[in-house]
N, C-alpha and C positions, 0 to 999 in steps of 0.2 A: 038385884044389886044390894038392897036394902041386908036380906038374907045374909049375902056372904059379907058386908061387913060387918055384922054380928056375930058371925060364926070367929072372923078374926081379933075381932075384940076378946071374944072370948076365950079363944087362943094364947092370946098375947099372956092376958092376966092368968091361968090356967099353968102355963111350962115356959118354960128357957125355948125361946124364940130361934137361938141359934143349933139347939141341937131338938128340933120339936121328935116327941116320939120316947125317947131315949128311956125315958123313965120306963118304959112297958117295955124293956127287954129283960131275959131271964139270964141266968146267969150264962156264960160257952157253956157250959157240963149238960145243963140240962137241954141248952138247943144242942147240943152234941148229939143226947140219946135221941130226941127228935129226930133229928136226922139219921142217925142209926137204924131205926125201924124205919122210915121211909127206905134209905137204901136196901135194907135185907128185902123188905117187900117187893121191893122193883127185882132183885136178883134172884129171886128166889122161883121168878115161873120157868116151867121146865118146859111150856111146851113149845113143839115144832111152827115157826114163823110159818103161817100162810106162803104159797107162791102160787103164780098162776097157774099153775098146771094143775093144782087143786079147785079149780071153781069153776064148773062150767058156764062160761062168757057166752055170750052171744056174738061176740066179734073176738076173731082172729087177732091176735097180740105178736107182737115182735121184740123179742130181747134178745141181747146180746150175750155173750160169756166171755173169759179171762182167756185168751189162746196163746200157746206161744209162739217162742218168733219163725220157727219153723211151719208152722200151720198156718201163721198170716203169709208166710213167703207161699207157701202151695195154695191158699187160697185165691190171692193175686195170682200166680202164673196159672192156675186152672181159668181165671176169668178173662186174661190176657189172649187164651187157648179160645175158647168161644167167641171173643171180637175178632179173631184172624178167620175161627169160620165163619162167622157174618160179613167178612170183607169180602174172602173166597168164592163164597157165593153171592155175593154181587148185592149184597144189602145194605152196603156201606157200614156204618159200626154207631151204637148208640149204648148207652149205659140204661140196666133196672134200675131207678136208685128208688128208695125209701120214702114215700111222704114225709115230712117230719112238720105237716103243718097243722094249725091250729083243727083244723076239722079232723083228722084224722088221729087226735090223740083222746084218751081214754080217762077218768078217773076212775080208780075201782075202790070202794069204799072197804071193801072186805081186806085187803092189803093196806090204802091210806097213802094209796100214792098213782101220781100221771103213768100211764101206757101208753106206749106208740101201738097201734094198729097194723091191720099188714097191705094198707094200701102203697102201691108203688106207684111212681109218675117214669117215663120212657126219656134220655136225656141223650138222643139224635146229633150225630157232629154233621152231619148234612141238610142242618136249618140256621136258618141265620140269628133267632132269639136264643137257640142254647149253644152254637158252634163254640164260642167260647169258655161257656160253664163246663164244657164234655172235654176240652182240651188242658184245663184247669182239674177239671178229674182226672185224667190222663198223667199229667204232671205231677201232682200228688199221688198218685200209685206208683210210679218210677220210684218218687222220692222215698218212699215207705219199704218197696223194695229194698233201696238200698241200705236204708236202717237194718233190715231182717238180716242181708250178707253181712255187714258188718259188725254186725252186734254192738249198737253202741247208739245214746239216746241226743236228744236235739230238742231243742224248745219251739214254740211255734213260732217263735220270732224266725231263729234260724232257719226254716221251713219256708218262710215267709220271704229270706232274704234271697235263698235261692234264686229265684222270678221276680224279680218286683215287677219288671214292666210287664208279663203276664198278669201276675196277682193282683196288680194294682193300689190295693187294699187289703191289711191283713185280715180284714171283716170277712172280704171274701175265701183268702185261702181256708182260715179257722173253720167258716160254715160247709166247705166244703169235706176235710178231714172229719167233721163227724157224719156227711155223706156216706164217706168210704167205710168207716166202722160199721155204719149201718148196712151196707152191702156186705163186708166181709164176716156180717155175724158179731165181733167184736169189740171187747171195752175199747176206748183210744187210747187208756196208758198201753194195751197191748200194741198200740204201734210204736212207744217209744218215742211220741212225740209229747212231750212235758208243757206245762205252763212254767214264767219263773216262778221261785218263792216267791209266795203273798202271806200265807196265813203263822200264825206263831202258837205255841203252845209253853207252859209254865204251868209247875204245882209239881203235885204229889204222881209223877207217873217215871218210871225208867224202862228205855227201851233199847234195842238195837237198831241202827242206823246203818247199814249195810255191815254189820260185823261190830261196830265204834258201841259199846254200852253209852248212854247220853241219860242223865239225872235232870232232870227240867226242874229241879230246886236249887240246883246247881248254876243256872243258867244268867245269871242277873235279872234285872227285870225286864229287861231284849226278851227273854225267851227262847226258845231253839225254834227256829224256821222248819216248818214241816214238810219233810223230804218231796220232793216234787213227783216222785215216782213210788208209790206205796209197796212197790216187793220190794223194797229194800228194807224194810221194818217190818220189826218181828220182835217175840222175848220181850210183851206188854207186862209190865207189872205195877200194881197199884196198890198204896189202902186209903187210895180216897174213897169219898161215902157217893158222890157224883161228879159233874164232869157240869161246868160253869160257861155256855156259850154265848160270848159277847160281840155283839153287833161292829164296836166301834175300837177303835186302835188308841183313843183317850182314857175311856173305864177301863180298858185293858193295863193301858200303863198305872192306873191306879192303882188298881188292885193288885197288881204284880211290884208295884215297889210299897203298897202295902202290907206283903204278905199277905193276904186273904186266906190263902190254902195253908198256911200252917194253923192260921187260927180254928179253919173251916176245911179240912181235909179234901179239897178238892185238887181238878184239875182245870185249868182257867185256857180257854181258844178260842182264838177271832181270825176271820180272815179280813179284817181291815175292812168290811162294809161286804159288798158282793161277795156270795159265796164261791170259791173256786173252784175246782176240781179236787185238786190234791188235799184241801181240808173235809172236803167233804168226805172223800174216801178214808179220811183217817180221822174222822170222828163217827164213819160205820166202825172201823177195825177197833177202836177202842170199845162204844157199846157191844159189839158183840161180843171181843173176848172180854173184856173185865166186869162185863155185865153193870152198868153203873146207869143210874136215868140221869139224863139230860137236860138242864133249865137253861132258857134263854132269857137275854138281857139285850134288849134292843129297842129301838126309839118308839115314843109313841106316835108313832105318823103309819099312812099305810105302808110304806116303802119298809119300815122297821117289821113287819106283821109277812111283808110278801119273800124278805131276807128267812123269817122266821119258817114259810111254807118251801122256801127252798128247800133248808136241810130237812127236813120232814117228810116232803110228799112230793119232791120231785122239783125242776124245773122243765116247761116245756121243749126248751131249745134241745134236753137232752135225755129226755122223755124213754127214748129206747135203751138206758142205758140206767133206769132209776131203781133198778133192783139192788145196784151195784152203789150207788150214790147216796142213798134216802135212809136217814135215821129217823124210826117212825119213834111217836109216843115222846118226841121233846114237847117239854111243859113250857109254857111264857108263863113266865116268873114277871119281868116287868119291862118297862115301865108300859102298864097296861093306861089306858084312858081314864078310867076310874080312879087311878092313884093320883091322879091330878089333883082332885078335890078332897082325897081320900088324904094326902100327906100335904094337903096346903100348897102347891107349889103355886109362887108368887105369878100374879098375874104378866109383869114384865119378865117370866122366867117362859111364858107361853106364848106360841105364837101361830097367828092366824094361818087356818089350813087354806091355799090356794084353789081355784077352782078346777084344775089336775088335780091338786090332793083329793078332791074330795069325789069326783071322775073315779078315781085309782078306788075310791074308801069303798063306793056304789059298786065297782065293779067286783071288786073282792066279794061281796056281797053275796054277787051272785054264783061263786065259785063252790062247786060240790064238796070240795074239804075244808073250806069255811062253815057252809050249811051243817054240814055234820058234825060239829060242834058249837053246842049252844053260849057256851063262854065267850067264844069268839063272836059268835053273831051280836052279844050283848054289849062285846067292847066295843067293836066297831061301828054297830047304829049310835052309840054314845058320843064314838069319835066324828060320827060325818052331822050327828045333831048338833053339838055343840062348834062344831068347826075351829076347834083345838086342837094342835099338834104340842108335843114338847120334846126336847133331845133328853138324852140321860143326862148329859151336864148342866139339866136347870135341877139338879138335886144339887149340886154346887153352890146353891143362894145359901145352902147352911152351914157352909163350911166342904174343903175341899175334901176331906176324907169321912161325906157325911155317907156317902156309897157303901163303903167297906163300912165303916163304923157302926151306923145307926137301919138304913135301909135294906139293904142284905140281908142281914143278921134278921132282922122282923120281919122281913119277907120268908125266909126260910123256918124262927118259930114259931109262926100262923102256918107254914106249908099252907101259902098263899099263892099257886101256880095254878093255870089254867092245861 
């Protein structure tokens, strides 16, 4: 204790208290060129992206592909064709469907992301624990059907509202549509079943929107909602240097009525906390085609770090579909545990991690894409020793545009990312 008020003494007398730091920034031009060779270097590898069919595994892996609505419809009626001969012949009718549980999914270090395995569980409409999961399948493939003859998309709300007194819960309908994907082989925007907008994007990128050219500098500081259904964008074009992914829908609005990206050539995207679907797939489409590395901005707590392994390496719920989903190689830029003490952040600006936070911090710990990175393992034993959390908004003790101003900007001329 003694320590740290010494170090803030020393602080105090030392720099201007309200913008600490400030003075060891270099001028934009030259964190410009900085960041210029960071970009070139990130765009510049040529080689072919790992996939599984390159590595001989020891276990059987299951991924999905992009199908269209023609080949989900003869999928589903080929499988419809095989439950009538299992009625036929007197075996009554049960679904393969997918494991999609915790034992049966994979991390493959050599890619940097979850895999579903190829274990299946049996889902019998003539037992009384799954009679209704198998009739809830059943209804969900109707429904999917019908999407294919009609050509035309629906959210899973709508999906949802079909049945309620079947569904119950849309917990249950949702888990079950990424059943069906997993049985039919395919992504779930190939069923044309959408989430709403959640996620938003701003900066330096123009794109096509089903046809619509859309200027996201153009946008105010809303942003352009990212299309809920990713074929319908196309005709990427950028000259930002990277691609800015922020945890939270507050720093979002900062920096977006800050300008960030004209000062700092980027492109700035949040999906407002949990990562979605539809942002995830369109911050794949952006790294791949414009080639740009990706720094994350998200809290210092684990839940900010497990946001962070989403877009990265997968989530498990949707594990079989994470070739299609996972932008590998994003950097956590901040606010990492270390910047805590590293930028002063005021003790009433911190607050005590919970005994789940700290559950959640131990268990990350023990996850094989934590482990394979030592940065990580450093932040995180730091964060569950000390038993501090902070949001991005305790950098707000120095002034509300201390974000974009001061901390960004010196995060990016140290190319200070993990």
């Amino acid at each position: 204790m003694a320590d740290k008020k010494k170090r803030r003494r020393a602080y105090s007398d030392s720099e201007d208290a309200s913008q600490p730091f400030k003075h060891l920034l270099k001028s934009d031009d030259q964190i410009l060129q900085i960041l210029k060779s960071f970009s070139s270097t990130s765009s510049s590898s040529t080689s072919k992206p790992l996939t599984l069919a390159d590595l001989s595994l020891s276990s059987t892996c299951r991924e999905v592909s992009d199908l269209s609505l023609s080949s989900v419809q003869s999928a589903i009626e080929s499988l419809v064709l095989q439950l009538t001969h299992q009625i036929l012949s007197g075996q009554g009718f049960s679904f393969t469907v997918p494991s999609r549980s915790s034992s049966n999914q994979l991390y493959v270090p050599e890619v940097d992301r979850i895999v579903l395995k190829d274990k299946c569980t049996i889902r019998p409409f003539a037992h009384i624990s799954s009679v209704r999961k198998t009739t809830i399948t059943a209804r969900i493939l109707s429904l999917i059907h019908q999407l294919c003859l009609k050509n035309i998309h629906v959210t899973k709300r709508d999906l949802f509202y079909t049945d309620v007194k079947l569904f119950q819960d849309q917990l249950q309908s949702d888990a079950v549509l990424d059943d069906v994907s997993c049985m039919l082989g395919c992504t779930r925007s190939s069923l044309n079943v959408i989430a709403a907008e959640k996620g938003v994007v701003v900066g330096r990128l123009i794109f096509s929107d089903n046809g619509d050219m859309i200027d996201c500098t153009k946008m105010g500081m809303g942003g352009k909602a990212i299309p809920p259904n990713i074929d319908r964008v196309g005709d990427m074009q950028s000259d930002a240097l990277f691609v800015l992914l922020v945890e939270k829908d507050a720093a979002y609005i900062r920096l977006a009525e800050d300008r960030f990206y004209n000062r700092f050539p980027c492109i700035i995207v949040t999906a407002k906390g949990q990562p979605d679907v539809a942002t995830r797939l369109f911050l794949k489409k952006m790294k791949t085609e414009l080639k740009l590395p990706v720094l994350a901005l998200v809290d210092s707590d684990p839940y900010g770090l497990k946001i962070l392994s989403v877009y990265g390496c997968g989530s498990k719920n949707m594990s079989y579909d994470s070739a299609n989903l996972t932008t590998p190689d994003i950097k956590w830029l901040g606010i990492r545990p270390s910047d805590l003490d590293k930028y002063n952040i005021p003790e009433q600006c911190r607050l005590p991690m919970t005994e789940q936070d700290i559950k959640t911090g131990k268990d990350l710990l023990e996850e094989e894409f934590v482990k394979k990175n030592p940065g990580w393992v450093e932040e995180l034993n730091l964060m569950v020793k000390t038993k501090q959390k902070a949001e991005i908004q305790a950098l707000s003790s120095f002034g509300f545009q201390y974000l974009s101003e001061v901390y960004l900007p010196l995060k990016l001329q140290q190319q200070d990312w993990l």
